[in-house]
Structure formats: structure tokens, C-alpha cells
N, CA, C and O atoms as a CHARMM CRD file, in Angstrom:
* protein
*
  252
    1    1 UNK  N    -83.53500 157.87300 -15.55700 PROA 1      0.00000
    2    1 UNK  CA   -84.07500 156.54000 -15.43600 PROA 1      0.00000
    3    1 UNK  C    -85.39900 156.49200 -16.19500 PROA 1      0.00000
    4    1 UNK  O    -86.27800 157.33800 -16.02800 PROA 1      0.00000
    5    2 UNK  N    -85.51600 155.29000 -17.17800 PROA 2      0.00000
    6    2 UNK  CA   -86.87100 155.32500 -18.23700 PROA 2      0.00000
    7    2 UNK  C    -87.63900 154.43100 -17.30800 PROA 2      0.00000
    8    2 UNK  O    -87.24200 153.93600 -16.25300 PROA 2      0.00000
    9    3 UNK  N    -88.89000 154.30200 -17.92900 PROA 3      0.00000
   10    3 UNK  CA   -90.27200 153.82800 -17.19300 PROA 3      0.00000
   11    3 UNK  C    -90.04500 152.13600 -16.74800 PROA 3      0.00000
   12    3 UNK  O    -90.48500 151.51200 -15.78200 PROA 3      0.00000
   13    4 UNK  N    -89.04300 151.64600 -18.05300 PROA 4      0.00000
   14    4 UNK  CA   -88.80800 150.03500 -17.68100 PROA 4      0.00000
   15    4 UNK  C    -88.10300 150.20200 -16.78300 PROA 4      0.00000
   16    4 UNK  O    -88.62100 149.76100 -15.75700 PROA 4      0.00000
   17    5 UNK  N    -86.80400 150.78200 -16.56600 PROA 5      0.00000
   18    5 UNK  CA   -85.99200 150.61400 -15.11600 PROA 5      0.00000
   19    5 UNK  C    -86.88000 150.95200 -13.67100 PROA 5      0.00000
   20    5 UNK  O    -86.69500 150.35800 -12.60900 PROA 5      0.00000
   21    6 UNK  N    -87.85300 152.01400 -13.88600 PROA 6      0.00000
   22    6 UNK  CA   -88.35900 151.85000 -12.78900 PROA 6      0.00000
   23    6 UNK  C    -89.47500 151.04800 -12.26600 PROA 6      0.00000
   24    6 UNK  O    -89.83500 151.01500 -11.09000 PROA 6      0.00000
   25    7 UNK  N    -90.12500 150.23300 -13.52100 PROA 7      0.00000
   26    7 UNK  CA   -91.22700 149.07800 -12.97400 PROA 7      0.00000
   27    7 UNK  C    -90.61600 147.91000 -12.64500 PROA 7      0.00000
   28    7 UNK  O    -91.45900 147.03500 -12.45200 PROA 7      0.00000
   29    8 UNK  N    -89.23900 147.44600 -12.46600 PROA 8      0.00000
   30    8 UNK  CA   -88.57600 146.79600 -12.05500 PROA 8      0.00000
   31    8 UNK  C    -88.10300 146.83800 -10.48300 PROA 8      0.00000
   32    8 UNK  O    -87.61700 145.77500 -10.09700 PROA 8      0.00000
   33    9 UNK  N    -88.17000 147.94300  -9.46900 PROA 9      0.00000
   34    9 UNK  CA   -88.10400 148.33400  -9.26400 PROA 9      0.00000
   35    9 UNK  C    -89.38300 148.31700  -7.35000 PROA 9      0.00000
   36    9 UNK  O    -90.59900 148.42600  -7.50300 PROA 9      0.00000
   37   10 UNK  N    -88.71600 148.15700  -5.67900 PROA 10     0.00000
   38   10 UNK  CA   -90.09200 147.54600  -5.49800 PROA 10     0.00000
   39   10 UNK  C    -90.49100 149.07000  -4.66500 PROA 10     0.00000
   40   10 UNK  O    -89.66300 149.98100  -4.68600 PROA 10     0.00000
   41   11 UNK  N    -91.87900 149.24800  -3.91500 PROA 11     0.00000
   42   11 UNK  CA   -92.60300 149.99900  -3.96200 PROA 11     0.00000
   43   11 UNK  C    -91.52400 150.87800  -3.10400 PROA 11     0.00000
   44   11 UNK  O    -91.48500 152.07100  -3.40700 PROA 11     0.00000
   45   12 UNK  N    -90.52300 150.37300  -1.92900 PROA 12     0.00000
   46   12 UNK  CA   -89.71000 151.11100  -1.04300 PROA 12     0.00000
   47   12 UNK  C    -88.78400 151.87300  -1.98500 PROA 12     0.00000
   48   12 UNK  O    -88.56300 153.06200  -1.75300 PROA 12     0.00000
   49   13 UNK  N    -88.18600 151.21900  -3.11400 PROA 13     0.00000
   50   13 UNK  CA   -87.36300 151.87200  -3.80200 PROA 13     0.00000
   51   13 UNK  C    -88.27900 152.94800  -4.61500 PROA 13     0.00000
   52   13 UNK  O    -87.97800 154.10800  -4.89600 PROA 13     0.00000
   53   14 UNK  N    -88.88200 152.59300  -4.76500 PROA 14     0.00000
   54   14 UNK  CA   -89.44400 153.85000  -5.71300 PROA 14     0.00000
   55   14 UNK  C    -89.93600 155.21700  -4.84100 PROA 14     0.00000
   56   14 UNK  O    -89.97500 156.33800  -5.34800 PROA 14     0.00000
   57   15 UNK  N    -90.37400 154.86500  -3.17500 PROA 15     0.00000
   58   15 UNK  CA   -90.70700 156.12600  -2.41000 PROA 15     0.00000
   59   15 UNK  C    -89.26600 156.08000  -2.61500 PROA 15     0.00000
   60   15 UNK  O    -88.97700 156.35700  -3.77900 PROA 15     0.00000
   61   16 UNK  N    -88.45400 155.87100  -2.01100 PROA 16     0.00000
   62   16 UNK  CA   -86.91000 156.61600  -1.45400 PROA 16     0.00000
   63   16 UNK  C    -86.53800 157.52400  -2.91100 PROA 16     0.00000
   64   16 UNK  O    -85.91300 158.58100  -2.82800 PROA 16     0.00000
   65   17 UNK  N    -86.89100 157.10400  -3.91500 PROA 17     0.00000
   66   17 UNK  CA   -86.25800 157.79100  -5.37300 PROA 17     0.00000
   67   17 UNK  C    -86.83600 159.09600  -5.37200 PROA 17     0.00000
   68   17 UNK  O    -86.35500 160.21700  -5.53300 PROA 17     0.00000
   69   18 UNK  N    -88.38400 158.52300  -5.07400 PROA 18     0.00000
   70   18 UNK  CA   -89.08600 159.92500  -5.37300 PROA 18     0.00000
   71   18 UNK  C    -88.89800 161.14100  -4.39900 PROA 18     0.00000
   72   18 UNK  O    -89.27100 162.29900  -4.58400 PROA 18     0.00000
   73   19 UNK  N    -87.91500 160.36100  -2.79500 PROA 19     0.00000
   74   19 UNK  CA   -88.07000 161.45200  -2.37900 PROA 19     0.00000
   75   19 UNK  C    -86.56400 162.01500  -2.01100 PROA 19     0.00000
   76   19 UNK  O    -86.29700 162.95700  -1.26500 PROA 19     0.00000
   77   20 UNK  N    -85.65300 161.16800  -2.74800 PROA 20     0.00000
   78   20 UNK  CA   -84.51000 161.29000  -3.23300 PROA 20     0.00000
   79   20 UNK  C    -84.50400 162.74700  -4.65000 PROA 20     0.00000
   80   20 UNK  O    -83.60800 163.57800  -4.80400 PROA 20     0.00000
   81   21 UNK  N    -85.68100 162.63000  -5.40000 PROA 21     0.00000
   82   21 UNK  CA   -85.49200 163.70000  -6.56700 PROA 21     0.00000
   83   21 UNK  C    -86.09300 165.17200  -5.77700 PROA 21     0.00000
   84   21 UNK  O    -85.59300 166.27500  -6.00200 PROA 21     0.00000
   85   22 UNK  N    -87.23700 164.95000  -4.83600 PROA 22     0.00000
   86   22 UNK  CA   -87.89500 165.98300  -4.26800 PROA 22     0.00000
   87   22 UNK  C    -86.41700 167.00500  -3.89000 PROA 22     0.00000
   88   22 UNK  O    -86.10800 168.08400  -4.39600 PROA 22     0.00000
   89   23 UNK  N    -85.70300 166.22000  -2.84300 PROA 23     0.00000
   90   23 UNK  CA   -84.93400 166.97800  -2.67300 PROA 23     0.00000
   91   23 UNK  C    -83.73400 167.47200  -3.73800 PROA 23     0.00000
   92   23 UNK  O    -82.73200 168.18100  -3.63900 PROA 23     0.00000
   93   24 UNK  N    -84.16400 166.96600  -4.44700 PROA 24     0.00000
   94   24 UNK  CA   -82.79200 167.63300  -5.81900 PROA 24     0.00000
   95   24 UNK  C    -83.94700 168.84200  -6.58300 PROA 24     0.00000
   96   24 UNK  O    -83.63800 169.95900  -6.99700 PROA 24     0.00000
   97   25 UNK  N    -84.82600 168.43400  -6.59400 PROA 25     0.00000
   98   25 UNK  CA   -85.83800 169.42700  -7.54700 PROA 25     0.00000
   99   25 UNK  C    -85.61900 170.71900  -6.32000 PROA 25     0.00000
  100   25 UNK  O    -85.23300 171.79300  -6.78100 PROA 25     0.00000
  101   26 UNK  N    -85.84200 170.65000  -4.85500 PROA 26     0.00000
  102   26 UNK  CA   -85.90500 171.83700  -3.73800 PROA 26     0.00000
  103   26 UNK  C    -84.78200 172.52500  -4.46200 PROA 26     0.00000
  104   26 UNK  O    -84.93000 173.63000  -4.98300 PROA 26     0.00000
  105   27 UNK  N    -82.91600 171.40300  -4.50000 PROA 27     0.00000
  106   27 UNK  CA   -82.24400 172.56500  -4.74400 PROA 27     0.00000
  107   27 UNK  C    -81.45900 173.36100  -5.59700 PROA 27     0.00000
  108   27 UNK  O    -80.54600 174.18200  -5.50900 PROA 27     0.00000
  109   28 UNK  N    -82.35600 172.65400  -6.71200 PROA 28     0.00000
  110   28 UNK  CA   -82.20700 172.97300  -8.48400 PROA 28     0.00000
  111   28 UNK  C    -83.19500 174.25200  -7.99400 PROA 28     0.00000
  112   28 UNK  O    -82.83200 175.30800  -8.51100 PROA 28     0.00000
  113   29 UNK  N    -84.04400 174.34600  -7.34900 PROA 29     0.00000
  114   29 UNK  CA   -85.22900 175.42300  -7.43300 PROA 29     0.00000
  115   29 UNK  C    -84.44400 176.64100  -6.61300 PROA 29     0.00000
  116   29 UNK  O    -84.57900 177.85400  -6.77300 PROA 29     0.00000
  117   30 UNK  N    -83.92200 176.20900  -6.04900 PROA 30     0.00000
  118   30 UNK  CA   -83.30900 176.79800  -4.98200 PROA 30     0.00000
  119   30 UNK  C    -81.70600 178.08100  -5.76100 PROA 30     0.00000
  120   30 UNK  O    -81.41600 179.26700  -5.60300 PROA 30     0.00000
  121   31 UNK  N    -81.21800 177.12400  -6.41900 PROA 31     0.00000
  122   31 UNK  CA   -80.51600 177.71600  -7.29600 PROA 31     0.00000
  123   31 UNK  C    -80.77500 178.73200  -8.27400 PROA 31     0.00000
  124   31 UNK  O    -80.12700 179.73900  -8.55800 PROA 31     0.00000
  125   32 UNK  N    -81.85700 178.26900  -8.73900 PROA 32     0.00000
  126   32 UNK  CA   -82.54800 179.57500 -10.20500 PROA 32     0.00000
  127   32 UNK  C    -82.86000 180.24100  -9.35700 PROA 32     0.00000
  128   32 UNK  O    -82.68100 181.39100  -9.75700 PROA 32     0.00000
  129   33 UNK  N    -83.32800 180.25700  -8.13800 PROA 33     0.00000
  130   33 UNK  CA   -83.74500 181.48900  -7.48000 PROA 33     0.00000
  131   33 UNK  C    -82.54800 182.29000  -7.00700 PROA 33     0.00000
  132   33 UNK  O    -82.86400 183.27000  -6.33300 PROA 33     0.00000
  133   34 UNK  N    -81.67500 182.16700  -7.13400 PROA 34     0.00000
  134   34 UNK  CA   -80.15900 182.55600  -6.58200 PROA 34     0.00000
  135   34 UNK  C    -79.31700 183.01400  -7.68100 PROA 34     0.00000
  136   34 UNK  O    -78.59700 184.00000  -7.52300 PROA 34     0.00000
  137   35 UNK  N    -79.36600 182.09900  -9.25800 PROA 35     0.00000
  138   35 UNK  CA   -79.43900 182.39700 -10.35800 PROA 35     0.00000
  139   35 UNK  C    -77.90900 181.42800 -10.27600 PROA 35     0.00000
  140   35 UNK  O    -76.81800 181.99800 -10.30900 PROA 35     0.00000
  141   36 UNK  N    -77.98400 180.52300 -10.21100 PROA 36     0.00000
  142   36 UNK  CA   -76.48400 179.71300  -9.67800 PROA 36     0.00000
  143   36 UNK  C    -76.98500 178.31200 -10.54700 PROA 36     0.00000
  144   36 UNK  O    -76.42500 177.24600 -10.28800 PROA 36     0.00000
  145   37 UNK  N    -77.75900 178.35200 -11.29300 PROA 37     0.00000
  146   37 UNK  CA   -78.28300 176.79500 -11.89500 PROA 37     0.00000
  147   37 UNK  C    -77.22300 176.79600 -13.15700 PROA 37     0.00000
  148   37 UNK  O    -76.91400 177.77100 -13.84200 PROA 37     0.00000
  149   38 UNK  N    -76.73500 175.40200 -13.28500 PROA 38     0.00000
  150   38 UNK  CA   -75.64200 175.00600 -13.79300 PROA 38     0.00000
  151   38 UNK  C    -76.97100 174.51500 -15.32100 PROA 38     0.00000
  152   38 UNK  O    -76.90400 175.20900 -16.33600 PROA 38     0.00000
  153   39 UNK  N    -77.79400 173.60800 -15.28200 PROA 39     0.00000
  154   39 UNK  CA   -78.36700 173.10800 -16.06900 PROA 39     0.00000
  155   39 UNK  C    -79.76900 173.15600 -16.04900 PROA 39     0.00000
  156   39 UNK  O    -80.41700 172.12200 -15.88900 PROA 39     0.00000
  157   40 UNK  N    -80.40300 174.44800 -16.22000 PROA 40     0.00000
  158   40 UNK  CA   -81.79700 174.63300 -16.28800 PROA 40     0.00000
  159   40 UNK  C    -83.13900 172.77300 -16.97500 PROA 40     0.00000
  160   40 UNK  O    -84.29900 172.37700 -16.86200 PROA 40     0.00000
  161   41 UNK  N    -82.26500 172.49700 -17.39700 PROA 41     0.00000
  162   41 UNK  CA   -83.26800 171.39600 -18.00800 PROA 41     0.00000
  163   41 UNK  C    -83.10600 170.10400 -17.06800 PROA 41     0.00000
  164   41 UNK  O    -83.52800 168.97100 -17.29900 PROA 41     0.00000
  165   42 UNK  N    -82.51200 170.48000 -16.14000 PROA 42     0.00000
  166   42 UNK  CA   -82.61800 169.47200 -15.18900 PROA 42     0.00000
  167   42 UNK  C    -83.51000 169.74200 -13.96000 PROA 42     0.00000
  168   42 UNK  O    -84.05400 168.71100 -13.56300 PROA 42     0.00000
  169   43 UNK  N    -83.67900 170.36600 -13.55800 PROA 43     0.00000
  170   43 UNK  CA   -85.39900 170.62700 -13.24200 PROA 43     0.00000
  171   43 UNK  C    -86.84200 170.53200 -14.50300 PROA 43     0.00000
  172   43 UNK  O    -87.87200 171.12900 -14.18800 PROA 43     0.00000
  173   44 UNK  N    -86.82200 170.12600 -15.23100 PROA 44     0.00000
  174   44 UNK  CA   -87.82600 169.37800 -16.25800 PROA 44     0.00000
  175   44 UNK  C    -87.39000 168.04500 -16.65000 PROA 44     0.00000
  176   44 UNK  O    -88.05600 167.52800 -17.54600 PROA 44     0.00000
  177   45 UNK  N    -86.01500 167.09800 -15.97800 PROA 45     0.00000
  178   45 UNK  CA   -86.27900 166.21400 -16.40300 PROA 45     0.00000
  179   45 UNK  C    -86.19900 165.60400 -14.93000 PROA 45     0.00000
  180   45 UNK  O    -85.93000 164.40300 -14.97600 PROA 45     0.00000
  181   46 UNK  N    -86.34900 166.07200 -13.71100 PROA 46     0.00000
  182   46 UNK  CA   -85.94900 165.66800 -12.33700 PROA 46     0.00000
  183   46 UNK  C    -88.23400 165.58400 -11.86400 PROA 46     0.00000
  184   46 UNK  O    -88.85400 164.74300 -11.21300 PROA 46     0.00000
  185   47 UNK  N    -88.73500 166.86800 -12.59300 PROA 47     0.00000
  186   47 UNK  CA   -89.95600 167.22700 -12.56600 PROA 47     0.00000
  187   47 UNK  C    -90.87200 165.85500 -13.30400 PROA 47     0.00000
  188   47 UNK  O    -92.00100 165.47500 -12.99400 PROA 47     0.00000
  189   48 UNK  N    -90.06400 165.36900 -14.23000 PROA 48     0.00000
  190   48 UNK  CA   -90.81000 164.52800 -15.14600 PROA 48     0.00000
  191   48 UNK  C    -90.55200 162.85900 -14.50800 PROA 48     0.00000
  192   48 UNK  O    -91.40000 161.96800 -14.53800 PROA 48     0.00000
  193   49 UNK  N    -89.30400 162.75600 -14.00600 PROA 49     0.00000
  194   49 UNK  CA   -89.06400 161.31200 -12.94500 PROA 49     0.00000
  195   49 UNK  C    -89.78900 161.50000 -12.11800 PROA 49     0.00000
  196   49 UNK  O    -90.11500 160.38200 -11.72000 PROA 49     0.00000
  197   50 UNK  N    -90.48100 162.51100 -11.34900 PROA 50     0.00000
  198   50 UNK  CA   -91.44500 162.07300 -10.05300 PROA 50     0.00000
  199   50 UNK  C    -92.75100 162.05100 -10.97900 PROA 50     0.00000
  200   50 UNK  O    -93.38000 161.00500 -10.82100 PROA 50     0.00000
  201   51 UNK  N    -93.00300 162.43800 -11.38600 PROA 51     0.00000
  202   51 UNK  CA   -93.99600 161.93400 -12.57700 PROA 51     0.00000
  203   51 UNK  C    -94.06700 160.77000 -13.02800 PROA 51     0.00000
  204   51 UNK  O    -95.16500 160.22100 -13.11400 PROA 51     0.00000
  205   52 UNK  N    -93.01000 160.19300 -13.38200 PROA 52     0.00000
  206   52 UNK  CA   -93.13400 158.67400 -13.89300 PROA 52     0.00000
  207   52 UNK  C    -93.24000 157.77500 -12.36900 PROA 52     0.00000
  208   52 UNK  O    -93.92500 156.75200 -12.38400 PROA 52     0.00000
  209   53 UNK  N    -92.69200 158.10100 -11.34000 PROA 53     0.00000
  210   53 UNK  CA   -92.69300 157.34600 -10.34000 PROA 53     0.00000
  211   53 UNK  C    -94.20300 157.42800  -9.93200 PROA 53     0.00000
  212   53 UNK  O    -94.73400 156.32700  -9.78100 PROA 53     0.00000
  213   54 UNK  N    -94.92900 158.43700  -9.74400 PROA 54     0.00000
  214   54 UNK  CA   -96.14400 158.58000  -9.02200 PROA 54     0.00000
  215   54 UNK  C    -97.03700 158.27300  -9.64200 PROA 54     0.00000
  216   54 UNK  O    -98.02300 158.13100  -8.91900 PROA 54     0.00000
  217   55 UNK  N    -97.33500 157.97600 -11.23500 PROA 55     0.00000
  218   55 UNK  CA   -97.64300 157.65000 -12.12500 PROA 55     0.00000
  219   55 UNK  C    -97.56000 155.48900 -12.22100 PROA 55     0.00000
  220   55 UNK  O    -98.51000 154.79000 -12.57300 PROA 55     0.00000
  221   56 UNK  N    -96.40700 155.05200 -11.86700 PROA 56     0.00000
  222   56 UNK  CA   -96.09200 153.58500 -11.38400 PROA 56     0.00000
  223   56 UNK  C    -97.01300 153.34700 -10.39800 PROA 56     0.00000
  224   56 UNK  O    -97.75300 152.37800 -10.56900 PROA 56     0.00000
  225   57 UNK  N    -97.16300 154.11500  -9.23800 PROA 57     0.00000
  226   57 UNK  CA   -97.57400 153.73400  -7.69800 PROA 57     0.00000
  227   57 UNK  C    -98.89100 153.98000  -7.96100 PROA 57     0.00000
  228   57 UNK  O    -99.75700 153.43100  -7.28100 PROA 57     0.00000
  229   58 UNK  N    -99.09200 154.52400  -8.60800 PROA 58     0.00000
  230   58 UNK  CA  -101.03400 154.97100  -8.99400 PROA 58     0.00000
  231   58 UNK  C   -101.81500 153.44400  -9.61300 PROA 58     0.00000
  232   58 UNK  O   -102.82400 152.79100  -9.35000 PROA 58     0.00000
  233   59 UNK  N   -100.67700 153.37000 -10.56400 PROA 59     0.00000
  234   59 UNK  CA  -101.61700 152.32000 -11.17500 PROA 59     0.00000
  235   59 UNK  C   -101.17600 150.95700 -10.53700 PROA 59     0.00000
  236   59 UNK  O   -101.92200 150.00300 -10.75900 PROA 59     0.00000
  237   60 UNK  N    -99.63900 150.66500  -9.48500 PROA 60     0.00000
  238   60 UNK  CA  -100.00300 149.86200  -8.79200 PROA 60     0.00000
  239   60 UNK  C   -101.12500 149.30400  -7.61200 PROA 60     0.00000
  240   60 UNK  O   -101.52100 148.19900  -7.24300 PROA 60     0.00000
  241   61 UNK  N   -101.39700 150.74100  -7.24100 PROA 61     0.00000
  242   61 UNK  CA  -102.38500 150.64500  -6.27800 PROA 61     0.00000
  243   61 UNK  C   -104.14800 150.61300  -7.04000 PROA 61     0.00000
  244   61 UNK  O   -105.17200 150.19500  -6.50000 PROA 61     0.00000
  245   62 UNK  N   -104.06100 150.93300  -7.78600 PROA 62     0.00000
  246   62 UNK  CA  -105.49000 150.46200  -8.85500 PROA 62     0.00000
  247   62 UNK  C   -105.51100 149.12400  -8.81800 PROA 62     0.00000
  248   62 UNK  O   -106.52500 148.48400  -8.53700 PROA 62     0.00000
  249   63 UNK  N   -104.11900 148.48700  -9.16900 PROA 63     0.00000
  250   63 UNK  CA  -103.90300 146.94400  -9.86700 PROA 63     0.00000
  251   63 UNK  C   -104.36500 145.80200  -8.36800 PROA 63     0.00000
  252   63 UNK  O   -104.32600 144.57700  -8.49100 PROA 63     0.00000
């Protein structure tokens, strides 16, 4: 999901996403540690969506 789909987007949906990826990042992490990860670059692009989300909510709450 790019930065326009998620400023569309209202503040409930964006916690539930972010904490919708938390738990995918736990068990992508969870996997390399087990050595069972199907797609290593999906923990850098799961790492980089809570980034863009927390990054939205920052500067909504500035605004």
C-alpha cells in the first residue's frame, strides 16, 4: 500500500493496519529466526508500511 492509499484512509484504519503489520513483521521475524522465511524482503517492505503509517499520524497530529 503507497502513501496516497493510506492518506485516504481514517485514523482507526490506519492504527488497526499498523497493528495488523506489527503482527506480520513478529512472524516474518519469527521465521528467519527458525530459518523458514519464504521472502526475506518482506520484512523491509512490511518494516517500511509502519513507517509510512506512523509517519501519516505524526504529521496528522502536528496538523
Amino acid at each position: 500500500m503507497n502513501a496516497a492509499e493510506l492518506r485516504d484512509k481514517s485514523k482507526d484504519e490506519l492504527q488497526t493496519r499498523e497493528r495488523e503489520l506489527r503482527e506480520q513483521l513478529f512472524k516474518l521475524r519469527f521465521q528467519r529466526a527458525t530459518g523458514r522465511v519464504e521472502n526475506p524482503m518482506k520484512i523491509r517492505e512490511v518494516r517500511r508500511e509502519i513507517a509510512r503509517i506512523k509517519t501519516l499520524m505524526q504529521e496528522r497530529s502536528q496538523a
